[in-house]
N, C-alpha and C positions, 0 to 999 in steps of 0.2 A: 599247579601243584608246587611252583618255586618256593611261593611263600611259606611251605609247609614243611621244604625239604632240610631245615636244622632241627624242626620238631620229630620228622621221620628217621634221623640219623640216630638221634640221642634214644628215640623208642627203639631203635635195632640192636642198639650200643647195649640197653640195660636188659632188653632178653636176652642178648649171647651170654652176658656176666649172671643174670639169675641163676641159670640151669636147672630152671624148671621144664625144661624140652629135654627128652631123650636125644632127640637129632633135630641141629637145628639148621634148615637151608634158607638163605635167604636169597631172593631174585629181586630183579630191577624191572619195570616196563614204565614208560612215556604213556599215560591215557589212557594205553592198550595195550594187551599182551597178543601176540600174534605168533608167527615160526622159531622167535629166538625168544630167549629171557637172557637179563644181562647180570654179570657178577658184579658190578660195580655201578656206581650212582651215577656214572658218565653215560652211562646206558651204551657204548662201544662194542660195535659188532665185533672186534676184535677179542674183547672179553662177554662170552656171549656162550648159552647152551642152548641147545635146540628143546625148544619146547615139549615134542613128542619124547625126547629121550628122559624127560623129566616124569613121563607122564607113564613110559613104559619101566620109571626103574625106581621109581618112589613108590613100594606100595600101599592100598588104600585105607590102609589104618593112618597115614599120616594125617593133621587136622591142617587147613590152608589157612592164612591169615592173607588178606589182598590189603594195602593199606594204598589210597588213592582216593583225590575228592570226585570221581566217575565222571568230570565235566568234560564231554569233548565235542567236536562233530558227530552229528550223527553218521554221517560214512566211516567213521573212525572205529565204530561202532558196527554198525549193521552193512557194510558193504567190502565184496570181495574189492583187491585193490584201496579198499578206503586209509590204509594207516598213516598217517603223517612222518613216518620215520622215511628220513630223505635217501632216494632212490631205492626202496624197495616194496615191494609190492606182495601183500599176503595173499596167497592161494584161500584163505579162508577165513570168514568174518571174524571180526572179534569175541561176538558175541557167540558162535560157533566154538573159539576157544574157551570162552567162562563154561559154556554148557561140559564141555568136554572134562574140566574141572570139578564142577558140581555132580557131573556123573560119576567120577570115580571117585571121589573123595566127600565123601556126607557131611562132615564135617569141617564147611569151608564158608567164612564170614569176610566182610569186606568191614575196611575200618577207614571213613570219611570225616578228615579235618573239615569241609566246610560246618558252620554252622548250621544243623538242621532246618530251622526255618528256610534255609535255601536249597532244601533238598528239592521242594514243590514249586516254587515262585522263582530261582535264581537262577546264572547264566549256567547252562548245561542241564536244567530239571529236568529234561526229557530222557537224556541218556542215564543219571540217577534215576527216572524212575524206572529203564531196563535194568541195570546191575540188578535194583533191589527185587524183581521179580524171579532172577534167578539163585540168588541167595541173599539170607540175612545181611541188614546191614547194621554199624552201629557207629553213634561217632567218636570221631578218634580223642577224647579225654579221660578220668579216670573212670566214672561211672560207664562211659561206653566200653572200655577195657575190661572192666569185672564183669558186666553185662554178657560180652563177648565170649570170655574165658567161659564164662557159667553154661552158654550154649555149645561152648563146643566140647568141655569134657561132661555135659549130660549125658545120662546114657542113654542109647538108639532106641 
């Protein structure tokens, strides 16, 4: 996701300035979201909120945007302990936490810089083709942004 992360900056930079969000939160994860989400691009447990407290104080009329190209290991993904974030160990799959996401919040899309032809064929297609089973995805340029908007402020 390196190569993404001046295009991810600049996407975060012009929604805060739009103010087209009532409230706008943004979080950080590495691959994976797991027990913490971070305030900062450093992903620094020290600048860090606990996932569940997000989950028990955002209510679900909020709409989620996940921006990340979904490529990782699959333990990264599907296995307790699997997270790559150094010396800690998730009680609960990753994939445990999108579901937990998708549950309370309806409308919740994932926005994927790689190029779609590497959704299916490219290094990590198997964990993209988990994200996209649990929600929408679309890719991260302009047509995948209006795409995106359209499904999340359609109504239920």
């Amino acid at each position: 996701m390196w190569p993404y992360a001046n295009l991810c900056n600049l996407l975060f930079q012009s929604v805060s300035k739009s103010n087209h969000f009532k409230d706008l939160k943004i979080y950080y994860f590495h691959n994976c979201f797991y027990e913490e989400l971070f305030l900062t691009p450093g992903c620094y447990y020290s600048e860090s909120i606990e996932t569940d407290w997000v989950l028990r104080n955002l209510n679900n009329e909020y709409k989620v945007i996940m921006v990340g190209d979904a490529s990782m290991a699959p333990s990264e993904l599907l296995s307790i302990g699997g997270s790559s974030y150094y010396n800690k160990y998730n009680e609960e799959s990753g994939i445990d936490w999108i579901r937990r996401f998708t549950k309370k919040y309806e409308k919740t899309i994932w926005l994927n810089p790689l190029p779609e032809s590497e959704w299916e064929y490219g290094y990590g297609y198997r964990t993209i083709q988990l994200v996209k089973k649990e929600m929408q995805m679309f890719h991260l340029s302009v047509k995948g942004l209006e795409d995106g908007l359209k499904y999340l402020i359609a109504a239920r």
